[in-house]
Structure formats: structure tokens, C-alpha cells
C-alpha positions as CSV (number, residue, x, y, z in Angstrom):
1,X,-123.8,-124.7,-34.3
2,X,-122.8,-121.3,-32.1
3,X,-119.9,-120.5,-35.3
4,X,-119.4,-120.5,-38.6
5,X,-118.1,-124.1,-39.6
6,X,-116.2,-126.1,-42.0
7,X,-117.1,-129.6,-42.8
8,X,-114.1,-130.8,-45.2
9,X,-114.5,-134.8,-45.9
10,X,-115.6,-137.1,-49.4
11,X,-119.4,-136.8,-48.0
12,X,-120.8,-135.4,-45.2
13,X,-123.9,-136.8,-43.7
14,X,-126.1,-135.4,-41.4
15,X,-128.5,-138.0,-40.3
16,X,-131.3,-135.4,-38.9
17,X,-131.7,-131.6,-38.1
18,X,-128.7,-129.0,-38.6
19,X,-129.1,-125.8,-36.6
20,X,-126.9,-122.7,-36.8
21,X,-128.7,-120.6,-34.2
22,X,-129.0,-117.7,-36.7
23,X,-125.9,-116.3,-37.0
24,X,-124.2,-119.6,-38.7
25,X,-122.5,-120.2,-42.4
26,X,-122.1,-123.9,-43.0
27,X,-119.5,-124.3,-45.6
28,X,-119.3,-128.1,-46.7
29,X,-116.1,-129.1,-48.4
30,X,-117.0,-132.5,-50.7
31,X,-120.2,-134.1,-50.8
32,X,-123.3,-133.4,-48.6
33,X,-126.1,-135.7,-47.5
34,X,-129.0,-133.7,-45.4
35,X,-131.4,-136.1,-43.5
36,X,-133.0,-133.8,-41.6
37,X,-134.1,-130.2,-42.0
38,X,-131.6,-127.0,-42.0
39,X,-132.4,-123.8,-40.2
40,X,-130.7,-121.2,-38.6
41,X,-128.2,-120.6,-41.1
42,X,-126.7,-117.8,-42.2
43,X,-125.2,-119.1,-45.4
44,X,-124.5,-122.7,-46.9
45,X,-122.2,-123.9,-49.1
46,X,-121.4,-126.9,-50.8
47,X,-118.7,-128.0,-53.1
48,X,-120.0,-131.4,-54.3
49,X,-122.8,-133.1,-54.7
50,X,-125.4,-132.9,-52.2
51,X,-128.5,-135.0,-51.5
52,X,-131.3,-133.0,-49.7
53,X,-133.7,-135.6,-47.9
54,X,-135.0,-134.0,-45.1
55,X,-137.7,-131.5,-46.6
56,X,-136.3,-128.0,-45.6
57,X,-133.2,-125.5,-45.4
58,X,-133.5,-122.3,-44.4
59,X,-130.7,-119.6,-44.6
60,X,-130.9,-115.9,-43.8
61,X,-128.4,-115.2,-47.3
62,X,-127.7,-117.5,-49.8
63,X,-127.3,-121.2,-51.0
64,X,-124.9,-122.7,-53.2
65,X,-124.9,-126.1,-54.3
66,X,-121.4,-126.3,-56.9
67,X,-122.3,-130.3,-57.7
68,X,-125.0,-132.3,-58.7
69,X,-128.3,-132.0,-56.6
70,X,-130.3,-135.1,-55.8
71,X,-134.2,-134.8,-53.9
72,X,-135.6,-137.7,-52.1
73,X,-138.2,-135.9,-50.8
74,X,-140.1,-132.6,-51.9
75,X,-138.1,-129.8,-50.7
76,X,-138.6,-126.0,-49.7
77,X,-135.0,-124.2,-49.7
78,X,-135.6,-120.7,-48.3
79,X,-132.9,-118.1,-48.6
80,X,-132.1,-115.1,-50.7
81,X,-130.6,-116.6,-53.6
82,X,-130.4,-120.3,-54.2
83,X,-127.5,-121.6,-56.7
84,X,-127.4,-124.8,-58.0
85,X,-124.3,-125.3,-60.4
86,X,-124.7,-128.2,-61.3
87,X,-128.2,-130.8,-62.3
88,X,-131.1,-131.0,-60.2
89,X,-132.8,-134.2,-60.2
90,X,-136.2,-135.3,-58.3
91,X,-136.3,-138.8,-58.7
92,X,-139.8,-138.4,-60.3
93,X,-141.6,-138.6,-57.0
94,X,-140.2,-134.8,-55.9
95,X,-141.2,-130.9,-55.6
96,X,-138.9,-128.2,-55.3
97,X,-140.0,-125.0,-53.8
98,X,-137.4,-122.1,-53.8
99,X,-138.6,-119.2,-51.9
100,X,-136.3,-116.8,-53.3
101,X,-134.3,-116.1,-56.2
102,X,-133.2,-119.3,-58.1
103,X,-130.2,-119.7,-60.1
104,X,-130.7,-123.0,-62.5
105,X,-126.5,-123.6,-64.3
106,X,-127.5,-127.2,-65.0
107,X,-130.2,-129.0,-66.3
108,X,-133.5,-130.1,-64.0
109,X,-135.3,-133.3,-64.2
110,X,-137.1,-136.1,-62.2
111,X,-139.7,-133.0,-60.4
112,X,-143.2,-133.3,-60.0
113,X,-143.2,-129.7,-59.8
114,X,-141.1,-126.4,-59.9
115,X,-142.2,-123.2,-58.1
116,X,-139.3,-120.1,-57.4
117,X,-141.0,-117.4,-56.0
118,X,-138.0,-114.6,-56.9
119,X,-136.1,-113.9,-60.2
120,X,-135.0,-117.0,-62.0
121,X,-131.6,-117.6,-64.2
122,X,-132.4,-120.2,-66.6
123,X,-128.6,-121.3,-67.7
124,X,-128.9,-125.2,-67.7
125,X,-130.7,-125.6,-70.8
126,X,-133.8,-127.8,-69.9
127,X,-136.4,-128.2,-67.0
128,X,-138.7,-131.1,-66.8
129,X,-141.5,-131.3,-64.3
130,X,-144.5,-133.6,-64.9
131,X,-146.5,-131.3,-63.4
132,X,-145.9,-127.1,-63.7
133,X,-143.6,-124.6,-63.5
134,X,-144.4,-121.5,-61.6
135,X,-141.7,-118.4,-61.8
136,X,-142.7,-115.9,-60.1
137,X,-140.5,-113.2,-60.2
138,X,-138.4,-112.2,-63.9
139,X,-136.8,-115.1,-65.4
140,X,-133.7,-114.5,-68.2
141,X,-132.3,-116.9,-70.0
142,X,-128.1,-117.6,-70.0
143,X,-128.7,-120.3,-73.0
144,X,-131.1,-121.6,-75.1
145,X,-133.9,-123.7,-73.0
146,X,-136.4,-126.3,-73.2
147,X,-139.1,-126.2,-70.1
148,X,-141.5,-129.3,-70.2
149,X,-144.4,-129.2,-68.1
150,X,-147.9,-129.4,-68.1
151,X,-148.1,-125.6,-67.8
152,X,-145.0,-123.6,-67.4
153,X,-146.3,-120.0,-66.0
154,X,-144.3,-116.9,-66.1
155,X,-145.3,-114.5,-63.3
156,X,-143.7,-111.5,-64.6
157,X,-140.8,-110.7,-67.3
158,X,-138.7,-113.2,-69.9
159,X,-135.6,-112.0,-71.2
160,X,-133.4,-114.0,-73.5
161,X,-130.2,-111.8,-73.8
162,X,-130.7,-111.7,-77.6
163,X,-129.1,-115.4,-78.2
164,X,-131.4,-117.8,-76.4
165,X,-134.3,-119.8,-78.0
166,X,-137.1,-120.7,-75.5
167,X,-139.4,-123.5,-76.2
168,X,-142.1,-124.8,-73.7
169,X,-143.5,-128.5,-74.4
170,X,-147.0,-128.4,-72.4
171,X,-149.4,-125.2,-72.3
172,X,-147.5,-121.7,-71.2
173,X,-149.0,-118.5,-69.4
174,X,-147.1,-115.3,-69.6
175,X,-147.3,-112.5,-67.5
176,X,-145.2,-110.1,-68.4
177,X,-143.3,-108.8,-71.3
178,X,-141.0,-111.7,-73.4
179,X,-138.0,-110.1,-75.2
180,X,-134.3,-110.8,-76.1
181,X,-135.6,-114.1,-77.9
182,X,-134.5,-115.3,-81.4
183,X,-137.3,-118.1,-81.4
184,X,-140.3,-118.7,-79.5
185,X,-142.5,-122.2,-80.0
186,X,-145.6,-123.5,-77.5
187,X,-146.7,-126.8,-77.8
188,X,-149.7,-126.4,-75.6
189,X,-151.8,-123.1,-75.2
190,X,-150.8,-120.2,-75.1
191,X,-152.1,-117.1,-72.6
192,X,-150.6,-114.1,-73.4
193,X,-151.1,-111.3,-70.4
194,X,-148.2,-109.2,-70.3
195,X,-148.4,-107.1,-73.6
196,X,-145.6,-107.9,-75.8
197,X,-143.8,-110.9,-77.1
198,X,-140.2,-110.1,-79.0
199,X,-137.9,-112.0,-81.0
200,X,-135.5,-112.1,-83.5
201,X,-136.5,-114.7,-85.7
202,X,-140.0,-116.4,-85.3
203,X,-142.7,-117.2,-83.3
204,X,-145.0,-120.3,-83.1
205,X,-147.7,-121.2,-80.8
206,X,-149.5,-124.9,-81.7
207,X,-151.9,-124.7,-79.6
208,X,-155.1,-121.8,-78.7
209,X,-154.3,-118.7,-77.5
210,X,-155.7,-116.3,-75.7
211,X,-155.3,-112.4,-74.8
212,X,-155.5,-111.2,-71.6
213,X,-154.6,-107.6,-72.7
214,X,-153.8,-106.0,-75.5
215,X,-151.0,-107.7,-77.3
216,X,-148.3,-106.6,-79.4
217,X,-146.1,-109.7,-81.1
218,X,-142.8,-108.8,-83.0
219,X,-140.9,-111.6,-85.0
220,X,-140.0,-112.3,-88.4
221,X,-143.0,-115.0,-88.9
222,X,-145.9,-115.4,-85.6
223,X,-147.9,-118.5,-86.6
224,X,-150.8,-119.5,-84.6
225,X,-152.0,-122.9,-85.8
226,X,-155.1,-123.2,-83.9
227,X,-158.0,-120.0,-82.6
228,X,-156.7,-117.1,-81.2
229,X,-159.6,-115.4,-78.6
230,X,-159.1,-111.3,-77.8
231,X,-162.2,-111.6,-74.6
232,X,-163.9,-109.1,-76.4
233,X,-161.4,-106.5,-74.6
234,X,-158.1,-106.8,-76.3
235,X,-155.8,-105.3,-79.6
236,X,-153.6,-108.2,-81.3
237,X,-150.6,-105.9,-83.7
238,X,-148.7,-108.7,-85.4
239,X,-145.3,-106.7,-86.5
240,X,-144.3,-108.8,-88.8
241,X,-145.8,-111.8,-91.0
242,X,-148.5,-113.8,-89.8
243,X,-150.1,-117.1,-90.3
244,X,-153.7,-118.0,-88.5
245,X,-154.5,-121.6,-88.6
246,X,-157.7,-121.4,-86.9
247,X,-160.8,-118.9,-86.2
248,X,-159.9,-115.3,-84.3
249,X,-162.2,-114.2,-82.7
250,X,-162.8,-111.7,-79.8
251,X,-160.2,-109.2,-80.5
252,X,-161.1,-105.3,-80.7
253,X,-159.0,-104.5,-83.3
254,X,-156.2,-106.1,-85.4
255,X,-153.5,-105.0,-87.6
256,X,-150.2,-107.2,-89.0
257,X,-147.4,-105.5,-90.9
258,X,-146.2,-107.7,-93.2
259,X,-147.8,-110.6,-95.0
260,X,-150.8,-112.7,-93.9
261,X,-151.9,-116.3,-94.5
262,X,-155.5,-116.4,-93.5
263,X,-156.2,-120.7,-93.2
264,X,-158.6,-120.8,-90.2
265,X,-161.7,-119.6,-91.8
266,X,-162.7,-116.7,-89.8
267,X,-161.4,-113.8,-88.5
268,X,-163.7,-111.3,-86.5
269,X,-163.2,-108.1,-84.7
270,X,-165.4,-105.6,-83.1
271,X,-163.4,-103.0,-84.7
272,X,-161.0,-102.6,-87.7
273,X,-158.7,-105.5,-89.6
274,X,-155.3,-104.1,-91.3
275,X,-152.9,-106.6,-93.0
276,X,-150.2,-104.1,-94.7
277,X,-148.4,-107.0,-97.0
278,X,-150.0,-109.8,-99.3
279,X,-152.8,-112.1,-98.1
280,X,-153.3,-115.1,-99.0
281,X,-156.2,-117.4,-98.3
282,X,-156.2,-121.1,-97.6
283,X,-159.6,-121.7,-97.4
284,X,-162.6,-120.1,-97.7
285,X,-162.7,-116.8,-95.7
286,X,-165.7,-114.9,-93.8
287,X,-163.9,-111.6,-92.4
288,X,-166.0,-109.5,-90.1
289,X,-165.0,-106.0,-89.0
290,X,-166.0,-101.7,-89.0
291,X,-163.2,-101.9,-92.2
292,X,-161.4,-104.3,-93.6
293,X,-158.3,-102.8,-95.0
294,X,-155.7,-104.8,-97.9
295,X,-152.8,-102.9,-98.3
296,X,-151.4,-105.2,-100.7
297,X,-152.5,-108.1,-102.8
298,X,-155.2,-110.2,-101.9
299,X,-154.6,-114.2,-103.4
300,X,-156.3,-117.5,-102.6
301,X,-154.6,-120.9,-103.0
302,X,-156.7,-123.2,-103.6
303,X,-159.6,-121.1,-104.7
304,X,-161.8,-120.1,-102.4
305,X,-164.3,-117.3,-101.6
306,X,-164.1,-114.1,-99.2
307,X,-166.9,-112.7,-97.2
308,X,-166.4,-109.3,-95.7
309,X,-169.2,-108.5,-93.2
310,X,-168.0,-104.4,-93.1
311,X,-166.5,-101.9,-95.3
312,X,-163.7,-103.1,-97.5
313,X,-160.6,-101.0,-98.7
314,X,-158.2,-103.3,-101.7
315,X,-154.8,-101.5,-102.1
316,X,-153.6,-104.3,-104.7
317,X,-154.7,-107.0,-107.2
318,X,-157.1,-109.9,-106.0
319,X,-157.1,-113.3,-107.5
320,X,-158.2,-116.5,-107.3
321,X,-161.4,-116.1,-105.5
322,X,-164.1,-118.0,-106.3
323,X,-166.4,-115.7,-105.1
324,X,-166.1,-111.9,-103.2
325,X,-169.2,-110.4,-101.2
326,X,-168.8,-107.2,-99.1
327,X,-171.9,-105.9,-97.2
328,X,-170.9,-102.3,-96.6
329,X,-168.9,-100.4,-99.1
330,X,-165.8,-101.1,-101.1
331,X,-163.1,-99.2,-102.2
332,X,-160.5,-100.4,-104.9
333,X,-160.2,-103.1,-106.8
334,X,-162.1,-105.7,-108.0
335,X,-162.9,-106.1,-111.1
């Protein structure tokens, strides 16, 4: 190709290598079937479906794919923003590498794996790969979205524009700040490098979780059903209420601002432990720390006993211990 072209037909099918020379747009108006790879182009566009079997296009400016997108074979699509308006599917047997921005307005299935190397636009509502997920660059959310892998990593921010609920079904590393969520749930574990994690409503992560810095996580409930680990480096400020499910350990310091529920057993800091609202304990409790400090009530359900290895500072009632032992001193209540 020495010009910009239009293809207009019900499919187009290009049974090996398209060229444009570098100073080509290919504008294809129907359906598109690449066998070979694309390079050379300045921009493409396509206004049906398209299959992409020959491994590779390559433009200079952008892509845009208005219909459904099929993958016979694991594809690279190079250009400076890639648009798929429509469903991507792999077959099962694909990978799709988009080196640049990707724009997602349908959902993605059938990949082995998923890896944009730009800013992503998640509009489409799901992305399955049975392998991971690799965004590189920010990612925000245009709906609510369900990304299935078996790790889905975030290389930098996640922004949900205030309406959009993300859940990832496999294990999830985040790199950057998460905000403009109203829920948040991991199946898998959970590595949380990139400071803060916002939402509107709650927060849940199933599986173990770890800090990579210190970590500030704002939602109406943050429930951590298995051990959350600081490295022996990092803060955890829970603004809002909290549930632990499993041991904590690690952590220099941590504080939550509204109520706890304190179920895994232990909780141990190389610093201070704040918990401004009620705590209640599921089980029996051994809470090491400098200070230990209950700004509210302090409850157990079933019975059970609290250890503090530290100083200890009750603000409220406690009840329903079995048994309370603090090593250094204690101020406030009991008896």
C-alpha cells in the first residue's frame, strides 16, 4: 500500500502480510480476516468483526476494531491506542499483547493471557484469562468488572469513577493507588504496594495479604479473612471497620477507626495497636505491641481470653473475657 485505502465488502480477507509503507491508514468497511502480519500502517480501522490470525499489527496511531474480535493465534497489536468495541475472544489457546494503550467496550474471554503495556479502559465488564493479567500503565473502570485470572497485576493506578465495583477471582497485586470504587472483593491473595485502597462501600480480601508499603485502606467494612503480613517495614490504617480472620503480623504500627472484630488469634506489631470503636473477640486473643490502645468497648463472643504482651490503655467496658493478662502497665478499666 503507497495510500491511504478503503476496503468496503461483507469480509475482507487478507490471506498473508499487509504493508502500508509507513505512511498508510487502512480503513476496512465490514468484516476483516488478517492471515498474515500488518505493519506499516499508519492507522486501521475496522467496522465489523475482524479475525486476527497472523500474529502481529503494527500501526504508527491507533486501532479500532467496532465488532467482535476473534484470535487464532497469540497476537501483539502495537499502536498508540488499541480499541476494541466490541468482545474479544481467544479461543482458549490465545495471548494478547497490546503494546500501548488499550481500550476494553466489550467483554474478553477465551486468553491464556492478557498484558497492555499503556493505560487501560475497562468498559466491557469482565476479562477471563487462564493465566494473568498484566496492566501496566493506569487502568479506570467505565462499569462494574469482573477480571478472572490466576493473578491479575496492576502496574500502577485503579480508578472506578465512583460507580464501578471491581472484583478479581484469582490472586491480585496492586501497584498503585485504588480509588473511585464502591466495592472491592479478592478471591486470591492480595499484595498491596501502592499505598491506599478507597471505596465507597466495602472491602474484602479472602485470601493472605501482604504490604509492600505502608497502607492506608478506606471503606465502610475491610475484612481480611485470612493473615495479613506488614515485612516488618510497613503501617496498616484501616479507616473504617475492620474484621481479621487470621494472624497479623509484621506490621510497624496499626490503627482502625471504627469497630474491630479480632477472629484470627493474633495480632502483633513492632509498634503501637489503636482500634477507636468496639472490639470484639472471636476467639482467644494474644495482642502484642509498645501500647495497646481501646478507645471503646472491649467484648468477646464466645468467651475467650486476651493477652496483651505491652502496655494497655481501656477507654470503655470489657466483658466476656475469660481471662485478661497485660505484661506492662494498664490504664482503665478492668475490674
Amino acid at each position: 500500500m503507497r495510500a491511504t485505502a478503503t476496503l468496503a465488502g461483507s469480509t475482507v480477507t487478507f490471506g498473508n502480510t499487509v504493508n502500508g509503507g509507513g505512511v498508510s491508514r487502512l480503513t476496512v468497511s465490514g468484516n476483516a480476516v488478517f492471515g498474515g502480519a500488518a505493519s506499516g500502517l499508519t492507522r486501521l480501522n475496522v467496522s465489523g468483526t475482524t479475525e486476527i490470525n497472523g500474529g502481529s499489527i503494527t500501526t504508527s496511531s491507533i486501532q479500532s476494531y467496532s465488532g467482535a474480535v476473534t484470535l487464532r493465534a497469540t497476537a501483539m497489536l502495537t499502536g498508540s491506542t488499541v480499541t476494541f468495541g466490541n468482545t474479544v475472544n481467544g479461543g482458549g489457546v490465545s495471548r494478547l499483547t497490546v503494546s500501548g494503550n488499550g481500550v476494553f467496550g466489550g467483554a474478553v474471554s477465551g486468553l491464556t493471557r492478557l498484558s497492555v503495556s499503556g493505560t487501560s479502559a475497562i468498559n466491557g465488564g469482565s476479562i477471563g484469562t487462564s493465566s494473568s493479567q498484566s496492566y501496566g500503565g493506569a487502568v479506570t473502570l467505565g462499569a462494574t468488572a469482573t477480571l478472572t485470572g490466576s493473578t491479575v497485576t496492576f502496574g500502577s493506578t485503579v480508578n472506578g469513577g465512583g460507580v464501578s465495583r471491581l472484583t478479581v477471582s484469582g490472586n491480585a497485586v496492586f501497584g498503585g493507588a485504588v480509588s473511585g470504587l464502591t466495592r472491592l472483593s479478592v478471591s486470591g491473595t492480595s499484595a498491596i504496594n501502592g499505598g491506599s485502597i478507597t471505596t465507597s462501600s466495602s472491602q474484602s480480601y479472602s485470601g493472605a495479604v501482604t504490604l509492600g508499603a505502608t497502607a492506608t485502606l478506606t471503606g465502610s467494612t475491610v475484612t481480611f479473612s485470612s493473615t495479613v503480613n506488614g515485612g516488618g517495614v510497613s503501617r496498616l490504617t484501616v479507616s473504617g471497620n475492620a474484621v481479621f480472620g487470621g494472624g497479623v503480623s509484621g506490621l510497624t504500627r496499626l490503627s482502625v477507626s471504627g469497630t474491630s472484630a479480632i477472629n484470627g488469634g493474633s495480632i502483633t506489631t513492632s509498634s503501637s495497636q489503636s482500634y477507636s470503636g468496639a472490639v470484639t473477640l472471636g476467639a482467644n486473643t494474644s495482642l502484642t505491641a509498645t501500647t495497646v490502645t481501646f478507645g471503646s468497648t472491649v467484648s468477646a463472643s464466645p468467651a475467650s481470653s486476651l493477652s496483651v504482651t505491652g502496655n494497655a490503655t481501656f477507654s470503655g467496658p470489657v466483658s466476656g473475657l475469660t481471662t485478661l493478662s497485660v505484661s506492662g502497665t494498664q490504664v482503665g478499666p478492668p475490674p
